[in-house]
N, C-alpha and C positions, 0 to 999 in steps of 0.2 A: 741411748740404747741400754746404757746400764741401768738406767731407772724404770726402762720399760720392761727388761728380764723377768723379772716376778710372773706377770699378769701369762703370758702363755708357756712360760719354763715349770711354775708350781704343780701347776695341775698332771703333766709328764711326769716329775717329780712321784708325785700320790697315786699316781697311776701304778707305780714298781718298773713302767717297763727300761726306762732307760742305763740307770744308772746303779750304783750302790747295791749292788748284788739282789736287784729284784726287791730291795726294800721297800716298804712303804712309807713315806717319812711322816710322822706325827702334822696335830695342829701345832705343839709349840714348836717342833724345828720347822715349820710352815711360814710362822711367823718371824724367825729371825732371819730366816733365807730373806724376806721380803722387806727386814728394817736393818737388819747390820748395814746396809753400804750408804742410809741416813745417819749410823750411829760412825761409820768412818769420814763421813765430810763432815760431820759435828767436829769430831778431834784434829780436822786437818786445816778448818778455817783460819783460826789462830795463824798457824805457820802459812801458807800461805797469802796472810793478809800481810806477815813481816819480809816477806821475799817479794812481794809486789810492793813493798814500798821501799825495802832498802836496796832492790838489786834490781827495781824496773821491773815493767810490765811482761817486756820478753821473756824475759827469765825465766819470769814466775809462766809464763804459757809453755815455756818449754821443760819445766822442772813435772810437767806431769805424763810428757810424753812417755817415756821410760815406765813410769809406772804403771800406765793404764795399756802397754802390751805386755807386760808383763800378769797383771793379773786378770786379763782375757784369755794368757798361755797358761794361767794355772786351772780356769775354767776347762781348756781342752785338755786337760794333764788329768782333770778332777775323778779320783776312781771311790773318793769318799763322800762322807758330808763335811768332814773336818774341812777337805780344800775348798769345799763350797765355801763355805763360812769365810776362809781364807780370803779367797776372790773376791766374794760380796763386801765384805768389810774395805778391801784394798782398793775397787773400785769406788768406791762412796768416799776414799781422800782421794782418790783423783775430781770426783764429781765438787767436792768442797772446794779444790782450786779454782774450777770452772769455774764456780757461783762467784769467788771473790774475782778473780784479774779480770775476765770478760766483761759484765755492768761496769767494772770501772773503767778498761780500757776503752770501752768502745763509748762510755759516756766524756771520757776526755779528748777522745779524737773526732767529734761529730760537731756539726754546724750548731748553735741551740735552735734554728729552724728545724729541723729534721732529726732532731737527737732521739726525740721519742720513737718514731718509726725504727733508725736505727735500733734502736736498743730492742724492739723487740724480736729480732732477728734469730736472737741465740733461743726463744721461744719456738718460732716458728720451724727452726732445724730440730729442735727437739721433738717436736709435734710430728714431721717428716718420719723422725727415726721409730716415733712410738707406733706409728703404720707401718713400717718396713717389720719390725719386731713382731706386731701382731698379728701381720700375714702369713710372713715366713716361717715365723717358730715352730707355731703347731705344726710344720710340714717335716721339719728337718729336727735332727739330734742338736743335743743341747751342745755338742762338742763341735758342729758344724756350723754353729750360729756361732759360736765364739771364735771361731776361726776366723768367719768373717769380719768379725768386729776389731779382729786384732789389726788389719789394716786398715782402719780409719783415725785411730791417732800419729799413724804414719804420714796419711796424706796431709792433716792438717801441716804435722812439722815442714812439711815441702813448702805448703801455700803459707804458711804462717812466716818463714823465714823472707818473704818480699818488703809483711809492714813494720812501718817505723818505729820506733819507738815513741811511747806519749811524750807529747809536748811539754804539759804541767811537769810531769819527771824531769824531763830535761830544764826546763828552768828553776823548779826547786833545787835541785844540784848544782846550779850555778852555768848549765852549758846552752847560752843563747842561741848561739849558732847555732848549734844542733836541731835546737826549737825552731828557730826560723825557718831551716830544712826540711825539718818535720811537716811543721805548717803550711809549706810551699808542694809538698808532694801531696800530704792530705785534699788540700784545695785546687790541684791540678797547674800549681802554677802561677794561680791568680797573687799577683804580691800585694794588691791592697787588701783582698779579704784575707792573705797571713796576717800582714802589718797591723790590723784592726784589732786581728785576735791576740797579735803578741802585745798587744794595748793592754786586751783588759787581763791576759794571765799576770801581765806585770803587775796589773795594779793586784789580783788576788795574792798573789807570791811575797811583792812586800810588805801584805797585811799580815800575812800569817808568819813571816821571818820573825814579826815582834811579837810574837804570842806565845807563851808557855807553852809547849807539846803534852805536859802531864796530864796523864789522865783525869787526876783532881783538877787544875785549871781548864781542858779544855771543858768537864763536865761542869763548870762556872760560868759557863757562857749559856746564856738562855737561849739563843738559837742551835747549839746545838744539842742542848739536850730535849727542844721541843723536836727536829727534826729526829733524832735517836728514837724517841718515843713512836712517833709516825711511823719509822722505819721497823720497828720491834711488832707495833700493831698489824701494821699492814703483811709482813712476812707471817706472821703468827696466824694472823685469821686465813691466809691464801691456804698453809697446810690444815690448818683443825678446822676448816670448811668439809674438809674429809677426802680431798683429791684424789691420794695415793692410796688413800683405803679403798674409794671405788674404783680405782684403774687396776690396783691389786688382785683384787676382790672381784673384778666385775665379770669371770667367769662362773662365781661361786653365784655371784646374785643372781643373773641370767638365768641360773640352772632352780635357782630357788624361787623366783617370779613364776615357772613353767610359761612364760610366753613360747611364743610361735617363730622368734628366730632363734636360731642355733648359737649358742653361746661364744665361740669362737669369731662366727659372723659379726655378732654385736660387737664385739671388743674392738674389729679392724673399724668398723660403722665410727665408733664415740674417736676413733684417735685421728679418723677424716673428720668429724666433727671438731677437734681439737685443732688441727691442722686451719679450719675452716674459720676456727673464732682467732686465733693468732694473727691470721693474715688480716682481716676484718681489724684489729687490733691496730696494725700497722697501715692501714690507710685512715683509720681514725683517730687514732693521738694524736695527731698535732694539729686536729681537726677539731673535735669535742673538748678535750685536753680531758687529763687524767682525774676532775674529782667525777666529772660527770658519768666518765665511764665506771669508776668504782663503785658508785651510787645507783647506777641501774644494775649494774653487772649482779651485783652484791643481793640487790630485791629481788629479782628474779631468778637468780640461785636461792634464793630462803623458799620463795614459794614454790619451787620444784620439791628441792629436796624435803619442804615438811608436806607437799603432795604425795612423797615415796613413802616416807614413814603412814601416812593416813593409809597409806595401798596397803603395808607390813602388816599391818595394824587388824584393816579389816579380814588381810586372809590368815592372820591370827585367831581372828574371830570365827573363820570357816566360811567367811560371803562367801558366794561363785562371784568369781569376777571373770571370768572365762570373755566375757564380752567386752572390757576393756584391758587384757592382757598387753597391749600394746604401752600401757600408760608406763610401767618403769624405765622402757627403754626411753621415751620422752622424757620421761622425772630425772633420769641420768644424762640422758643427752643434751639437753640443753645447760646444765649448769656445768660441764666440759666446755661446752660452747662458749657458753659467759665468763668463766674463769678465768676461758683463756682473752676473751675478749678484755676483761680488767683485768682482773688484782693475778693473773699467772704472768702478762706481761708489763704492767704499771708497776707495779712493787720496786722491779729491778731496774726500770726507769728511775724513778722516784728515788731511789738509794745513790745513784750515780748524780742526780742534780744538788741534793740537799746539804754537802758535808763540805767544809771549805778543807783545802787540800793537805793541812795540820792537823786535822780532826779525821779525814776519811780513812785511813787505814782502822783507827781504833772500832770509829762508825762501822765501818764496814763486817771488821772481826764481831761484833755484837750481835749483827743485825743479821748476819748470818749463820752465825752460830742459833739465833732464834730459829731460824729458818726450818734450818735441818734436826732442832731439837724440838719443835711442834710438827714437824714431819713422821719424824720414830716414834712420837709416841703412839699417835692416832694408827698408823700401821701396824706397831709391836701388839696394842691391845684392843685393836679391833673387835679379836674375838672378845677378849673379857667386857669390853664395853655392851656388846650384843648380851653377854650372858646376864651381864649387871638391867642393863634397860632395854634390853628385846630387842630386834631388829628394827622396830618401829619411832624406840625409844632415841635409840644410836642417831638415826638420821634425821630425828627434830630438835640432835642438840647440836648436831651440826646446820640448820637452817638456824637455830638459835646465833652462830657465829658470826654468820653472813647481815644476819638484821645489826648485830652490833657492830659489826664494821662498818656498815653505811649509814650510821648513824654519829661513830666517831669521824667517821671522812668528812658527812656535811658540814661538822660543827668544827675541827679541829685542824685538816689539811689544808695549805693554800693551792692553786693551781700554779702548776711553774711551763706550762708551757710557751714555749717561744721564748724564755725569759732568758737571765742571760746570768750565771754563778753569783754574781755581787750582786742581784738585783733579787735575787732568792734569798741570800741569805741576811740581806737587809731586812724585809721582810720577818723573816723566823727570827731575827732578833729584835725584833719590834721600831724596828727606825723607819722615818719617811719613807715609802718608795716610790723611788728614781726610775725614769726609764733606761732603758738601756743605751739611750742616746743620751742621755744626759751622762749616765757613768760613763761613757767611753769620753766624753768631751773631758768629763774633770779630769780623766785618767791622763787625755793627751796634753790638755794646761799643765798638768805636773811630771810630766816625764815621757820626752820624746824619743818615745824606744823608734819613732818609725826612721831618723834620721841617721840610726847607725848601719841602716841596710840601704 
């Protein structure tokens, strides 16, 4: 919901009527209203990524609760622009946490059958909140949306305090038991699918006990600086495709197409369409697996979005397009659709399987740091982008992003679905691969973790 603020809060904003003494607020405080809280999860990945790995996953999930009612109560406190900025900035490190502990916890506590669908879950609730946001707002004060928002990191901390802690954590730190706990609640009980899995954590955990943690050594190992690379790509093309700039923006487009729905209307339209391609997402990862989806996903966002720009383009030119007015809200709706269908929730998939568990923290803080620093930018200079290469211009160098992300996917990602940590990252290191019955076999000839339970 904080990432969705912008899109029906700016326009109230520019209007004068709410807030700030009937002021009007500028295009440049327009634009940092709508990038500070990417430029605050930029700065807050780092830390985050050091408190999910030295204090546990919990921790780190609970180290944002505080913060993120805290700066929803300065949202309703807000009688300035200063405390906006405040806010916005303060919730974007809460939002940075998100990004880091969630992909990884919930890719360490998932079956590798079902990991993918999992993981796009924290997609699909975001999707949810970007339609409650875009219906609601326009309706209510901006002090009465934040009200509301300020109890929803409350409930989480209620429902968040039932699960476990990750396993991989608890066996890096040396507490088996724990893990076996762990792994016995996550699986409802089942002890041979714990015992199977406390197989292959063992064998990942004392692969990586003998390996240098430094950032020089781990970035010595070719697998994980092929996987870094995929991970920086894939994050980078999902924001400079231009995402947040049309979810932003996409009452300003609405109003500048002059089609025939009402700009407001549209916006709630693309964030069910969003909702729509998430779920769609989640019953097809582990179906399709993730290159195939990046790869259409990817084509069909280029040719919408350099469809929009052709439309900028000609009613630049003065055409009557009066007869296909309809066409932007397609050129924008479907690549929401497809986004979410790929690279909005395969990216964080893909991040949580790729990074063996002495490398993921560093991985992770990079990869997300990428994330959220090709997010601000496309947002922060939207406009200057439009002013530099037109409207027309903007939206074929974003289809530009999309063709080369699905051109580095065909050639350079492996698929990892169904696969199993040691069988990926053999793989990305360029060694035989093993099935994953075969690694759990060598794992159990070398060390009978099942006979201590």
């Amino acid at each position: 919901m904080a990432m969705a603020w912008p899109t029906p809060s700016l326009p109230l904003l520019k209007s004068g009527k709410p807030l700030l003494d009937g002021r009007i607020i500028s295009v440049e405080e327009e634009a940092w209203l709508g990038s500070l809280a990417f430029f605050g999860a930029l700065v807050s990945s780092p830390i985050s990524s050091y408190v999910s790995q030295r204090h546990g996953r919990k921790i780190a999930g609970y180290s944002i609760v505080i913060p993120f009612i805290v700066s929803w109560l300065f949202m309703v406190l807000s009688e300035s622009l200063h405390l906006f900025y405040i806010s916005r900035f303060s919730l974007g490190l809460c939002c940075g946490g998100v990004l880091v502990f969630c992909p990884m916890y919930v890719g360490e506590i998932s079956e590798d059958s079902i990991r993918g669908a999992l993981g796009t879950f924290r997609s699909t609730l975001g999707n949810i909140a970007f339609i409650i946001m875009y219906a609601v707002g326009p309706l209510i004060s901006i002090k009465d949306m934040a009200t509301i928002c300020v109890f929803i990191p409350i409930i989480f901390a209620l429902a968040y305090y039932w699960m476990p802690e990750s396993p991989l954590y608890l066996m890096k730190n040396g507490r088996s038991q724990e893990a076996m706990e762990s792994l016995l609640w996550l699986r409802g009980g089942d002890v041979q699918a714990a015992e199977m899995e406390m197989m292959k954590l063992t064998a990942v955990v004392k692969k990586s006990e003998s390996v240098n943690t430094s950032i020089k050594s781990l970035l010595s190992s070719r697998g994980t600086r092929r996987a870094l690379v995929i991970c920086i790509v894939l994050g980078g093309s999902m924001q400079l495709s231009g995402i947040y700039a049309i979810l932003n923006y996409a009452v300003s487009i609405f109003e500048l197409t002059g089609g025939s729905v009402e700009p407001n209307t549209a916006t709630v339209i693309l964030a069910v369409v969003q909702l729509i391609g998430s779920l769609a997402s989640l019953l097809l990862l582990d179906v399709a697996g993730r290159r195939l989806l990046i790869i259409a996903s990817q084509t069909i966002m280029c040719i919408c979005l350099g469809g929009l720009g052709i439309y900028f383009f000609l009613q630049k030119e003065n055409y009557d397009l009066t007869s296909v007015a309809f066409l932007p809200i397609l050129f924008v709706g479907l690549p929401v659709f497809f986004l979410a269908v790929g690279l909005g929730s395969v990216t964080y998939v893909v991040m949580s399987e790729m990074f063996s568990p002495e490398a993921r923290g560093i991985a992770t803080t990079v990869t997300t740091i990428t994330v959220w620093l090709s997010a601000f930018l496309p947002t922060k200079f939207y406009v200057n982008i439009v002013d530099l290469l037109g409207l027309h211009g903007c939206y074929w160098l974003f289809a530009f992003v999309c063709v080369a992300c699905a051109v580095f996917t065909f050639f350079k990602i492996p698929e990892t679905k169904n696969r199993s940590l040691e069988s990926i990252l053999r793989e990305l290191n360029g060694d035989d691969v093993k099935s994953d019955e075969e690694c759990t076999e060598r794992t159990a000839n070398s060390s009978r973790v099942t006979e201590r339970y």
